[in-house]
NUPA-436344 format. One record per residue (C-alpha): x, y, z. Coordinates in steps of 0.02 Angstrom, whole numbers, plus 50000, padded with zeros to 5 digits. Layout:
BEGIN
+-------+-------+-------+
!    px !    py !    pz !
+-------+-------+-------+
!     X !     Y !     Z !
...
+-------+-------+-------+
//
This chain:
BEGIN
+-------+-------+-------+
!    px !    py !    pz !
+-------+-------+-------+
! 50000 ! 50000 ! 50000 !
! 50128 ! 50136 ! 50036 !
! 50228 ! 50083 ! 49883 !
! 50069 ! 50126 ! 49798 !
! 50048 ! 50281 ! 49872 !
! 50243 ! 50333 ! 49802 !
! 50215 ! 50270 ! 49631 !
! 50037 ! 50405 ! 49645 !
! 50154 ! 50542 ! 49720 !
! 50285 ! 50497 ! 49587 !
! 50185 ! 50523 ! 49465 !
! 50103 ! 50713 ! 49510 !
! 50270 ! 50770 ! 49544 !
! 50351 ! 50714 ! 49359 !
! 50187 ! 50782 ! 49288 !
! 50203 ! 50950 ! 49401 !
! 50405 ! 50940 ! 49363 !
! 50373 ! 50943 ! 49167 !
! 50227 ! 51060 ! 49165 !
! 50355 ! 51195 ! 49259 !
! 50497 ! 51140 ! 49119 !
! 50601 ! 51031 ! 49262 !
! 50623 ! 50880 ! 49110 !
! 50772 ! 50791 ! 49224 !
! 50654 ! 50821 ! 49399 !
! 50502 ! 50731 ! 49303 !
! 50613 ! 50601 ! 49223 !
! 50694 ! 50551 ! 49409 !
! 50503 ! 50548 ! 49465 !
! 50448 ! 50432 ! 49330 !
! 50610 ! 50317 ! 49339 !
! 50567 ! 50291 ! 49530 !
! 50404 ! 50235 ! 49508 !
! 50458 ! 50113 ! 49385 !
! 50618 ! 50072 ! 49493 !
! 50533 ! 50028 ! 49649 !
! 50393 ! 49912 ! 49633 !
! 50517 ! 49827 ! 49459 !
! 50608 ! 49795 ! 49642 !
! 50488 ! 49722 ! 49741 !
! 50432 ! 49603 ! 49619 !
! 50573 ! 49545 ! 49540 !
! 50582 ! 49354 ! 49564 !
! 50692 ! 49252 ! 49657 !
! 50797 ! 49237 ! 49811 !
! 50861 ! 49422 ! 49898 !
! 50704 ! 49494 ! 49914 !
! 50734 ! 49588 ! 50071 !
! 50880 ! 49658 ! 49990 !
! 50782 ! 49710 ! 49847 !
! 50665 ! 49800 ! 49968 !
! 50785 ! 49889 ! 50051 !
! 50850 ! 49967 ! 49902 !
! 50683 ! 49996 ! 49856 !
! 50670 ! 50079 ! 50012 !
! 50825 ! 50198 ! 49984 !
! 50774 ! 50224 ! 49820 !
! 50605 ! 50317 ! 49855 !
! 50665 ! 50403 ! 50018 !
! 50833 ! 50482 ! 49922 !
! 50693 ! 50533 ! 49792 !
! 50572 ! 50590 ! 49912 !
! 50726 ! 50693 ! 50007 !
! 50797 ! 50778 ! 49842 !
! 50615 ! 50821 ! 49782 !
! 50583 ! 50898 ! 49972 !
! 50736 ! 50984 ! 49951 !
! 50730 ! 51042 ! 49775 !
! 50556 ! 51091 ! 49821 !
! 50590 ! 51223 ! 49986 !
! 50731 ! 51288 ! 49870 !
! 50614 ! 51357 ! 49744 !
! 50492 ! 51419 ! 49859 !
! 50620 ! 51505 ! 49936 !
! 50696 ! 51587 ! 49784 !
! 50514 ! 51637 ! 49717 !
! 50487 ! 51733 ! 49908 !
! 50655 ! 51799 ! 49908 !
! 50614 ! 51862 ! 49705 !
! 50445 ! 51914 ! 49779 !
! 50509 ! 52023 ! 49937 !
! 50629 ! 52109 ! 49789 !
! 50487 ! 52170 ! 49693 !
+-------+-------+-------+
//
């Protein structure tokens, strides 16, 4: 369920990402939904291993979005305050 809730988010950012012009932001969105659940149900032997990468996968996304995110917003306040 919360692996379906990423791929959702995923997907509204890379949509968001190319609507703004961010083509690389969007790709890395899409990629990661792809990339995580391709993880999780991959067959054979190491599937804990497969899930924590899975794991790492979406949270580095989920960090660098966050961040990339409360960058912008501050760079559109700091452009707004100049005006």
């Amino acid at each position: 369920m919360a692996f379906a809730a990423v791929i959702a988010v995923c997907s509204v950012l890379a949509r968001r990402f190319l609507v703004v012009g961010r083509r690389g932001w969007a790709v890395y969105c899409l990629v990661t939904a792809i990339a995580a659940p391709a993880l999780l149900a991959w067959p054979g032997a190491g599937g804990a291993v497969r899930t924590a990468i899975a794991v790492v996968v979406t949270s580095a996304r989920m960090t660098a979005v966050a961040i990339e995110l409360a960058t912008e917003l501050s760079r559109s306040v700091a452009v707004g305050e100049a005006t």
